[in-house]
PDB file of N, CA, C and O in Angstrom:
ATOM      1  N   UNK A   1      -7.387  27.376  15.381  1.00  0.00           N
ATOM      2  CA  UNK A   1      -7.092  27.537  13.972  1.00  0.00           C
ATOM      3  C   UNK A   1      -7.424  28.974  13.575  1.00  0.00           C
ATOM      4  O   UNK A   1      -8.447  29.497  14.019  1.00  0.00           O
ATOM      5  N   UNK A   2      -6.585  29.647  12.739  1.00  0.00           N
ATOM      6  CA  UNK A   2      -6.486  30.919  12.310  1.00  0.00           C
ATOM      7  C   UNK A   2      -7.704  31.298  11.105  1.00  0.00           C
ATOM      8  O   UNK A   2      -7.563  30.907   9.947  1.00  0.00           O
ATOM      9  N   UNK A   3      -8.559  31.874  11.417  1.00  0.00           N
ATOM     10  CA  UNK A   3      -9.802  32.590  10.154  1.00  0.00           C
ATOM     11  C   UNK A   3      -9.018  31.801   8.872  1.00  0.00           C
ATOM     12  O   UNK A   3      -9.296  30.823   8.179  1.00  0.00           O
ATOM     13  N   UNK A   4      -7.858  32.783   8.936  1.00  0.00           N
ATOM     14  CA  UNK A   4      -7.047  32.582   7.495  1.00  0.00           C
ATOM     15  C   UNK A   4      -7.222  31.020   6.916  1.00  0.00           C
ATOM     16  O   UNK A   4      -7.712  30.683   5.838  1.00  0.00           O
ATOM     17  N   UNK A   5      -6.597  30.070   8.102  1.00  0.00           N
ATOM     18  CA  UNK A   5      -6.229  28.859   7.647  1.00  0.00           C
ATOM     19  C   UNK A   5      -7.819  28.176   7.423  1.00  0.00           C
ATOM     20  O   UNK A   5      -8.143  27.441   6.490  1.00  0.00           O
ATOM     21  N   UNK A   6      -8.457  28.513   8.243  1.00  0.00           N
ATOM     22  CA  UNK A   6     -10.118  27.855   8.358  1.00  0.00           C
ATOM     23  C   UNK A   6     -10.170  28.785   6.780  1.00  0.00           C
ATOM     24  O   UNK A   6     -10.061  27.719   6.173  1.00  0.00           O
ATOM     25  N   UNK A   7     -10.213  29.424   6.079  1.00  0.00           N
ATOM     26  CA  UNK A   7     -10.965  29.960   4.586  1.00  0.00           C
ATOM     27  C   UNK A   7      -9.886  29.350   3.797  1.00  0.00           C
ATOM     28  O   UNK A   7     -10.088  29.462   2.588  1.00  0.00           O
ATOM     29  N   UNK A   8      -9.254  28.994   3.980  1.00  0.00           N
ATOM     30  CA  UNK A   8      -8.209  28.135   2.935  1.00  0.00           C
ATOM     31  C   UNK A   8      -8.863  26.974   2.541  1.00  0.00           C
ATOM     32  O   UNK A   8      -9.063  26.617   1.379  1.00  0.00           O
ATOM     33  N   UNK A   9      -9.311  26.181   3.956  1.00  0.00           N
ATOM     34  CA  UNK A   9      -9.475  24.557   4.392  1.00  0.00           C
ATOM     35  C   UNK A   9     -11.293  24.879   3.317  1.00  0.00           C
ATOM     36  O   UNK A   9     -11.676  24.267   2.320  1.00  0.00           O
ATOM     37  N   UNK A  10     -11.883  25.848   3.947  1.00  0.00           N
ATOM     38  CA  UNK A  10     -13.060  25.668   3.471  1.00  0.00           C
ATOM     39  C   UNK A  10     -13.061  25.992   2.030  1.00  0.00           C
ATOM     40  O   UNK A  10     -13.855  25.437   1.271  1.00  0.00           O
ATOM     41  N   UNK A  11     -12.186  26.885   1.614  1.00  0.00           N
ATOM     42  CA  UNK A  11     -12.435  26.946  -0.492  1.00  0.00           C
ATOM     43  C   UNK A  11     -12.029  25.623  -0.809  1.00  0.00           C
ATOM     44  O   UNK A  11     -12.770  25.052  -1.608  1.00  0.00           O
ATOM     45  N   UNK A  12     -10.773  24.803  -0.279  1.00  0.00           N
ATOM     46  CA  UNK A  12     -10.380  23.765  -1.014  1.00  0.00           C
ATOM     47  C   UNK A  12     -11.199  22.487  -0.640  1.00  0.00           C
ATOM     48  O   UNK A  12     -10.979  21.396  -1.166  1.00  0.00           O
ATOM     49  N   UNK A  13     -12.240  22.719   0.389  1.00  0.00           N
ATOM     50  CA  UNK A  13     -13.216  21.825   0.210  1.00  0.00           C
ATOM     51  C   UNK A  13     -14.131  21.993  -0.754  1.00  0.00           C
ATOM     52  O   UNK A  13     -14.044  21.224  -1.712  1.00  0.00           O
ATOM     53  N   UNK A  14     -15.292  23.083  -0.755  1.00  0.00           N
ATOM     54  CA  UNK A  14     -16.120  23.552  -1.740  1.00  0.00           C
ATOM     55  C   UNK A  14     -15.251  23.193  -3.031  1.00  0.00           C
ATOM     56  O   UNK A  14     -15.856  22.244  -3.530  1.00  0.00           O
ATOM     57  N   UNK A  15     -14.145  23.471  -3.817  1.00  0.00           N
ATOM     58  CA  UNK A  15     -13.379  23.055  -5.067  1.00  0.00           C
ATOM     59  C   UNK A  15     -13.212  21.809  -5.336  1.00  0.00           C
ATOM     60  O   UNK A  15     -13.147  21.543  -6.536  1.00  0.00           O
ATOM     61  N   UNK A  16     -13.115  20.899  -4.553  1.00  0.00           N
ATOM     62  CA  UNK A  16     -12.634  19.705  -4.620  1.00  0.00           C
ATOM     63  C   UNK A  16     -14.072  18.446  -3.792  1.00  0.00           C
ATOM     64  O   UNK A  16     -13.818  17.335  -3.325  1.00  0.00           O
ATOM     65  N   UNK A  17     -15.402  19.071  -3.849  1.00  0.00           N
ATOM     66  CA  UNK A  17     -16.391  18.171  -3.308  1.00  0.00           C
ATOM     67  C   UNK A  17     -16.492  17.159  -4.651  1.00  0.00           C
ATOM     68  O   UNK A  17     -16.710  16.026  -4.222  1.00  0.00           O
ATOM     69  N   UNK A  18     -16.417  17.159  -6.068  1.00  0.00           N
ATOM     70  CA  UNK A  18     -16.796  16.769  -6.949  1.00  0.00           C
ATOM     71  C   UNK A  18     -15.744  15.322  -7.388  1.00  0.00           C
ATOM     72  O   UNK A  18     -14.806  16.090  -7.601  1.00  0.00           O
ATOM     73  N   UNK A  19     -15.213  14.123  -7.651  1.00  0.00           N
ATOM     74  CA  UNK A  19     -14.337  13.735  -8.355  1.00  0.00           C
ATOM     75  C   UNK A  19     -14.105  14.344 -10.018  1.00  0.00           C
ATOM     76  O   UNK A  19     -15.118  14.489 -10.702  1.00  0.00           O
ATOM     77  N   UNK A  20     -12.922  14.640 -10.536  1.00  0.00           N
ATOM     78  CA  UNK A  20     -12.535  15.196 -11.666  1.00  0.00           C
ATOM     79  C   UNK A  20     -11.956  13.955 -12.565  1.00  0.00           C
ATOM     80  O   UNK A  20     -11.677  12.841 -12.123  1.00  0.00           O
ATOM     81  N   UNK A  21     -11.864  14.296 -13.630  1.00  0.00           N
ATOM     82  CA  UNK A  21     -11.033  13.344 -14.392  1.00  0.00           C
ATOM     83  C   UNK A  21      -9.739  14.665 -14.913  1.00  0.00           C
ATOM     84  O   UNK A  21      -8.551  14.384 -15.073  1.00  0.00           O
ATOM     85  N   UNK A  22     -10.266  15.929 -15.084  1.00  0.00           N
ATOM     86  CA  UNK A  22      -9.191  17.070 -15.375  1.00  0.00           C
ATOM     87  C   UNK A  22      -8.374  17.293 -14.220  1.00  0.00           C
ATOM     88  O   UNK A  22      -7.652  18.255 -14.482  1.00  0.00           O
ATOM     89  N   UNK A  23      -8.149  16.874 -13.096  1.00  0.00           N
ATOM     90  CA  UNK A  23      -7.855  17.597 -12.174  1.00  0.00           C
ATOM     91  C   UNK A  23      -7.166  16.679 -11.319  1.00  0.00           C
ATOM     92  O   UNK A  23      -7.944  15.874 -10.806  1.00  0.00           O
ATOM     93  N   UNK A  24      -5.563  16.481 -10.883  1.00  0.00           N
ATOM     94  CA  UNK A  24      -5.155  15.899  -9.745  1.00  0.00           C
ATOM     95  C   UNK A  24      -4.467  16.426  -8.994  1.00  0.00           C
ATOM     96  O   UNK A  24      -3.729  17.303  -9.443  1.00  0.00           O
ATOM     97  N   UNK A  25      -4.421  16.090  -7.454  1.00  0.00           N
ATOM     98  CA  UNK A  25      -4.324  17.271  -6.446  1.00  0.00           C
ATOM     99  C   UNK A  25      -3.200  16.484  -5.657  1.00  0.00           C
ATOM    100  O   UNK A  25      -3.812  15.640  -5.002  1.00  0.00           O
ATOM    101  N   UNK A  26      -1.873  16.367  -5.415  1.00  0.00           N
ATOM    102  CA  UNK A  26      -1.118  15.832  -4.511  1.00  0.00           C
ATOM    103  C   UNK A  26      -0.823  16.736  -3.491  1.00  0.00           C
ATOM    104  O   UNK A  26      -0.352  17.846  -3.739  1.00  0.00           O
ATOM    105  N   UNK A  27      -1.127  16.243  -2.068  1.00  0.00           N
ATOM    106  CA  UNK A  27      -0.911  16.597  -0.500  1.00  0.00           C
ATOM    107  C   UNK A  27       0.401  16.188  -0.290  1.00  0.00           C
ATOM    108  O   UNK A  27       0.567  15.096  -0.834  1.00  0.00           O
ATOM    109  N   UNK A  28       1.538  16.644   0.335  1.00  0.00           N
ATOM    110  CA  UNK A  28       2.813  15.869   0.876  1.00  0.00           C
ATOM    111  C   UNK A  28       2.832  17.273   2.294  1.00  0.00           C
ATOM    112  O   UNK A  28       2.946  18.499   2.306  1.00  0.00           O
ATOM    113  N   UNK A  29       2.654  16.207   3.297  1.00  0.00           N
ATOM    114  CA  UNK A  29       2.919  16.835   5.114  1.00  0.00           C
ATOM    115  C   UNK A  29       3.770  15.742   5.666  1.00  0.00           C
ATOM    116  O   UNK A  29       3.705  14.556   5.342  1.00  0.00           O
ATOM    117  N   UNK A  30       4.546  16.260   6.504  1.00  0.00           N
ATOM    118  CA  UNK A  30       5.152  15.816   7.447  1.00  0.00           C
ATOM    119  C   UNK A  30       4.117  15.339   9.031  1.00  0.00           C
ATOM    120  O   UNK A  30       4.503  14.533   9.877  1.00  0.00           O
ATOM    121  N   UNK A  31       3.006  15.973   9.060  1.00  0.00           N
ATOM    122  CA  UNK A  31       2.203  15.862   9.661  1.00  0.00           C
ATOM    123  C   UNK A  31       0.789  15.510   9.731  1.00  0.00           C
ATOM    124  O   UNK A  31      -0.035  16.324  10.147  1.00  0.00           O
ATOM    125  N   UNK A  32       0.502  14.469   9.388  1.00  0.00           N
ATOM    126  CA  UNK A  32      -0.520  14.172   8.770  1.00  0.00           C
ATOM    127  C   UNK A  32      -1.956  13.569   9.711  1.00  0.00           C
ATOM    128  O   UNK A  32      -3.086  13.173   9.427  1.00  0.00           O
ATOM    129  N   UNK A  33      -1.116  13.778  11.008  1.00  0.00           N
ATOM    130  CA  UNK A  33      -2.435  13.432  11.811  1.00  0.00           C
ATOM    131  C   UNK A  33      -2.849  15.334  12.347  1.00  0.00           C
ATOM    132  O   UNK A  33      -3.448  15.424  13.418  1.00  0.00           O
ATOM    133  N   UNK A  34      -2.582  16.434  11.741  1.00  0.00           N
ATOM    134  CA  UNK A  34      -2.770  17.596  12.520  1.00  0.00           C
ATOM    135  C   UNK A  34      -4.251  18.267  10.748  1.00  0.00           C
ATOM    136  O   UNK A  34      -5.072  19.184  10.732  1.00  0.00           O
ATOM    137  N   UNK A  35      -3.910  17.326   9.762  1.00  0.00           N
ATOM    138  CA  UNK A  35      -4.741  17.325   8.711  1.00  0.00           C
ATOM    139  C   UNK A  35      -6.366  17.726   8.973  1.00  0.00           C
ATOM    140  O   UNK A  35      -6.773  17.005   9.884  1.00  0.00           O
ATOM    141  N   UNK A  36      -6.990  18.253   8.689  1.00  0.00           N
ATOM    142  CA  UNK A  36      -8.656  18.329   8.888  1.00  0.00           C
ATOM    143  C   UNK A  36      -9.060  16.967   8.387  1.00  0.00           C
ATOM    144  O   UNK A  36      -8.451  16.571   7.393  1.00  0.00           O
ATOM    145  N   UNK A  37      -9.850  16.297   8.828  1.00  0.00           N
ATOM    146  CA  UNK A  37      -9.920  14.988   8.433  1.00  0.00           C
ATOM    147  C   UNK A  37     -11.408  15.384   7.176  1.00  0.00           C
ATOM    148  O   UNK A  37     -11.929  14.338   6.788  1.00  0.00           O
ATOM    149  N   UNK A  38     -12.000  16.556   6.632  1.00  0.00           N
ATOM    150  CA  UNK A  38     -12.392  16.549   5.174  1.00  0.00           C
ATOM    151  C   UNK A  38     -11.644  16.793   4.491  1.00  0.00           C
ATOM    152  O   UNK A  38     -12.064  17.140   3.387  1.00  0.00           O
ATOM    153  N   UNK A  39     -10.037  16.773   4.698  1.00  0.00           N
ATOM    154  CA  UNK A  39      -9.323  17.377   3.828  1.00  0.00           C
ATOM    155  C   UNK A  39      -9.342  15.615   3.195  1.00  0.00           C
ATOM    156  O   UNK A  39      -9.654  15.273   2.055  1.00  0.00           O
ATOM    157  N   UNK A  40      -8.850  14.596   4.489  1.00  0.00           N
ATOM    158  CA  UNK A  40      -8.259  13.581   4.298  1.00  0.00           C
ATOM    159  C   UNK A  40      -9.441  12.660   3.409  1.00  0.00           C
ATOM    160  O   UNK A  40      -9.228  11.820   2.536  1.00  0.00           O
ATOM    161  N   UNK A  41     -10.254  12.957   3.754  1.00  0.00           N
ATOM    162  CA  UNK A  41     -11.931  12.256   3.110  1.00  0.00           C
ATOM    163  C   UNK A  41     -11.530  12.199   1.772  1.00  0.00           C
ATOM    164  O   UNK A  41     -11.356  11.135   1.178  1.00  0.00           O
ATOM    165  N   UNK A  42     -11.322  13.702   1.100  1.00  0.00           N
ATOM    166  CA  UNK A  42     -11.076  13.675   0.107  1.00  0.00           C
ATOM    167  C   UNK A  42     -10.117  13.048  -0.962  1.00  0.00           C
ATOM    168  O   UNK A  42     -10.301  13.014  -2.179  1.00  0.00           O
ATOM    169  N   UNK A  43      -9.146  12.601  -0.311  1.00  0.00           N
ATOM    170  CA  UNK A  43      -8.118  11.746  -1.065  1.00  0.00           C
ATOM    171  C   UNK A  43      -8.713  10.679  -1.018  1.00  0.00           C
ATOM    172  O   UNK A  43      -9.626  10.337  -0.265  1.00  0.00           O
ATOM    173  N   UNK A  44      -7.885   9.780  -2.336  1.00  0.00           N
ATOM    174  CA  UNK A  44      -8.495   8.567  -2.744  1.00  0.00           C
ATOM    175  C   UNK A  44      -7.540   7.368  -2.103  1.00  0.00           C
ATOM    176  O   UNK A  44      -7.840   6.185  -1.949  1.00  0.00           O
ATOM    177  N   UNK A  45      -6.137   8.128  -1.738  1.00  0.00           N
ATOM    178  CA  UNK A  45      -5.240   7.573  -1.725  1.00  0.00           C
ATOM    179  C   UNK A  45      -3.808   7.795  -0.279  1.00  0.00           C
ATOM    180  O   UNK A  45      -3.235   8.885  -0.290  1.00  0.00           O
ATOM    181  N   UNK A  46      -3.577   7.248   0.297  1.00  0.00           N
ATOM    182  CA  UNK A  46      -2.212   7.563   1.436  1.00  0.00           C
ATOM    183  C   UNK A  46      -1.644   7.425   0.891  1.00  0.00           C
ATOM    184  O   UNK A  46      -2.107   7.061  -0.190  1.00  0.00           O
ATOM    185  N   UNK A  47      -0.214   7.526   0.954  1.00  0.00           N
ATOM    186  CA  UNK A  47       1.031   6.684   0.499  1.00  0.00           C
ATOM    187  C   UNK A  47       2.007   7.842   1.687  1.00  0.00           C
ATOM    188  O   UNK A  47       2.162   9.053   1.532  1.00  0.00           O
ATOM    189  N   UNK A  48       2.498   7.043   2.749  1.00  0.00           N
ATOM    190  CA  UNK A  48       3.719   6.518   3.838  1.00  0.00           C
ATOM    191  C   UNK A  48       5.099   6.561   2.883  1.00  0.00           C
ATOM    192  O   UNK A  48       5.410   5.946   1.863  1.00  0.00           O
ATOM    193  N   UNK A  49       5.697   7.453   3.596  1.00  0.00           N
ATOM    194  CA  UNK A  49       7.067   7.231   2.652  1.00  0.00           C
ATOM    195  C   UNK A  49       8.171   7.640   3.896  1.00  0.00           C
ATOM    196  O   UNK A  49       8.537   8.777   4.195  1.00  0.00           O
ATOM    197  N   UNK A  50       8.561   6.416   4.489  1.00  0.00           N
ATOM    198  CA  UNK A  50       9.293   6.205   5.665  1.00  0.00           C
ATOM    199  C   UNK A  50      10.398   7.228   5.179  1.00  0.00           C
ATOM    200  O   UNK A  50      10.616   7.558   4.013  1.00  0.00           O
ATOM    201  N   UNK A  51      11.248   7.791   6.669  1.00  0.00           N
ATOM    202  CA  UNK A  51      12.314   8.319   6.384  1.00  0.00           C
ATOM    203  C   UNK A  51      13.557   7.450   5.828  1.00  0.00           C
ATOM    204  O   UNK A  51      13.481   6.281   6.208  1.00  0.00           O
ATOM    205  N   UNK A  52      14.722   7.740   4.994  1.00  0.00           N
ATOM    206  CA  UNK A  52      15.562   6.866   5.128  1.00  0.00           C
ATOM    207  C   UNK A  52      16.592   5.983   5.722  1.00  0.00           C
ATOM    208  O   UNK A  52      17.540   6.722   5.456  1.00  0.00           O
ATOM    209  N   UNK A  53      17.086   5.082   6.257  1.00  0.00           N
ATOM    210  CA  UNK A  53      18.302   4.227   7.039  1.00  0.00           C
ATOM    211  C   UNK A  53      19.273   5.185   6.902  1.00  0.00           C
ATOM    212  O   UNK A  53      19.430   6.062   6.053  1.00  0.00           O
ATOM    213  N   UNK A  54      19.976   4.837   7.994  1.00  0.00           N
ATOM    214  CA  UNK A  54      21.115   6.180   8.201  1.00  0.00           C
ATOM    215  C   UNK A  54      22.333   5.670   6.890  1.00  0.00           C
ATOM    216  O   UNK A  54      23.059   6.636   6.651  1.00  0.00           O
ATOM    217  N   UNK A  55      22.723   4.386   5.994  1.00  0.00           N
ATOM    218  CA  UNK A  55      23.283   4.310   5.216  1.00  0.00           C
ATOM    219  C   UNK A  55      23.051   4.757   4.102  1.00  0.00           C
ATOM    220  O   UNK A  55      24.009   4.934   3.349  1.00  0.00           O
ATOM    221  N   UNK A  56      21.519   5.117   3.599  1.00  0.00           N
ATOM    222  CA  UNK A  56      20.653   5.717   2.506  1.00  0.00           C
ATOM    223  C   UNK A  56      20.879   7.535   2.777  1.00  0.00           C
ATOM    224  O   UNK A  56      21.124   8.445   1.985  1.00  0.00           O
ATOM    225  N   UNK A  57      20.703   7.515   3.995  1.00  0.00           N
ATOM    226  CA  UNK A  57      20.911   8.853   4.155  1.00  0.00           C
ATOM    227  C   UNK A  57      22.752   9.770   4.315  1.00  0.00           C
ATOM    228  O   UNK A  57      23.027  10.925   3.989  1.00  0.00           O
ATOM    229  N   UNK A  58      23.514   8.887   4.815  1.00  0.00           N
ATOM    230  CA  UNK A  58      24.742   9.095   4.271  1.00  0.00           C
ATOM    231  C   UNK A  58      25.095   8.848   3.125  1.00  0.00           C
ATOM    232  O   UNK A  58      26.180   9.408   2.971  1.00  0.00           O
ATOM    233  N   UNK A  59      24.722   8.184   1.973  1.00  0.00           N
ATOM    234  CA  UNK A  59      24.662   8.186   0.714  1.00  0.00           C
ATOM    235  C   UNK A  59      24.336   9.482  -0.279  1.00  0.00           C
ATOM    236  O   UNK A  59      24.900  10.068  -1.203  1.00  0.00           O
ATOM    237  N   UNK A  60      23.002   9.585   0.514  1.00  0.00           N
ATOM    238  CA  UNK A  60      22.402  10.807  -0.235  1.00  0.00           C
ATOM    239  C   UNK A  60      23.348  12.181   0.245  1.00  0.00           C
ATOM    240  O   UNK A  60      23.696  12.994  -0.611  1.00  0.00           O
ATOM    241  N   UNK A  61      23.732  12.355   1.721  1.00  0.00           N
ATOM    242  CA  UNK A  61      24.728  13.830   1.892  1.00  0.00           C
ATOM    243  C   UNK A  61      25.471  13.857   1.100  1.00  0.00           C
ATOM    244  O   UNK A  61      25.711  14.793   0.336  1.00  0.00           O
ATOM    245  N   UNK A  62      26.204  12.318   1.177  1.00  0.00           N
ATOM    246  CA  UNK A  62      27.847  12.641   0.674  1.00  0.00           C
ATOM    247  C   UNK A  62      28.009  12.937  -1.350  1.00  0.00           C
ATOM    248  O   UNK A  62      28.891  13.492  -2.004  1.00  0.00           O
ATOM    249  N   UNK A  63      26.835  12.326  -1.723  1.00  0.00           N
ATOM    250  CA  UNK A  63      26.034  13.023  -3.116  1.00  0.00           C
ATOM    251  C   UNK A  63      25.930  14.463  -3.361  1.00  0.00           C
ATOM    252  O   UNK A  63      26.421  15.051  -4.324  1.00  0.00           O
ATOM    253  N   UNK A  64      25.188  15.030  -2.322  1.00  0.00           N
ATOM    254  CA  UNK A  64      24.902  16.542  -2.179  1.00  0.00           C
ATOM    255  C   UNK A  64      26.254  16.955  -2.165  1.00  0.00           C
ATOM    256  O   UNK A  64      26.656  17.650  -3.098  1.00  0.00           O
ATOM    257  N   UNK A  65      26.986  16.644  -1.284  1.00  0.00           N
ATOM    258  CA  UNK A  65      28.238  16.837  -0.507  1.00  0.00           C
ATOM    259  C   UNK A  65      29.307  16.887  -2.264  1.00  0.00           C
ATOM    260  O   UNK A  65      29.945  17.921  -2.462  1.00  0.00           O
ATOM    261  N   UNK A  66      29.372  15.881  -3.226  1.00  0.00           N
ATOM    262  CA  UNK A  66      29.996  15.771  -4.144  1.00  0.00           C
ATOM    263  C   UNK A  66      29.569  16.972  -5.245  1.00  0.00           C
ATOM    264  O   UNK A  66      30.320  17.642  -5.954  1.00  0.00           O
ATOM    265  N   UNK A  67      28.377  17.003  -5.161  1.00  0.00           N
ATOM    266  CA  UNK A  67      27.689  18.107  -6.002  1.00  0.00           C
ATOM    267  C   UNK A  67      28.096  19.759  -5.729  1.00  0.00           C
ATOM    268  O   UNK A  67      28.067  20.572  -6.653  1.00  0.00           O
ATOM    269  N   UNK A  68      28.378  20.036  -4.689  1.00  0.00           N
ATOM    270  CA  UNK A  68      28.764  21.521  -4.519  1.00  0.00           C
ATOM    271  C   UNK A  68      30.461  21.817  -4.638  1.00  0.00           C
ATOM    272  O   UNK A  68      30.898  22.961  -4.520  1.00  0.00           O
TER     273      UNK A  68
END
């Protein structure tokens, strides 16, 4: 892991040790087992959001597809 990415991981720990009532923080990775697992501590919450069926997903191109 890169200095850089290790002083990222460590401010947004120190910022976020406290629960807030001002403050909500949404994570979205494609990769979620490569996560620091104090990052993951910190959430209250997962939420899995499967890719779509190839009929959902030809739906959605041919949408895009209508739009341009």
């Amino acid at each position: 892991m890169s200095p850089e990415l290790r002083s990222v991981i460590n401010t947004f720990l120190a910022r976020t040790g406290e629960p807030s009532n001002k403050m909500q923080i949404v994570l979205a990775t494609n990769q979620v087992n490569q996560l620091d697992s104090a990052v993951l501590d910190r959430m209250n919450e997962l939420l899995e959001i499967p890719l779509p069926e190839f009929p959902e997903r030809e739906a959605m191109l041919k949408q895009y597809i209508l739009r341009g």
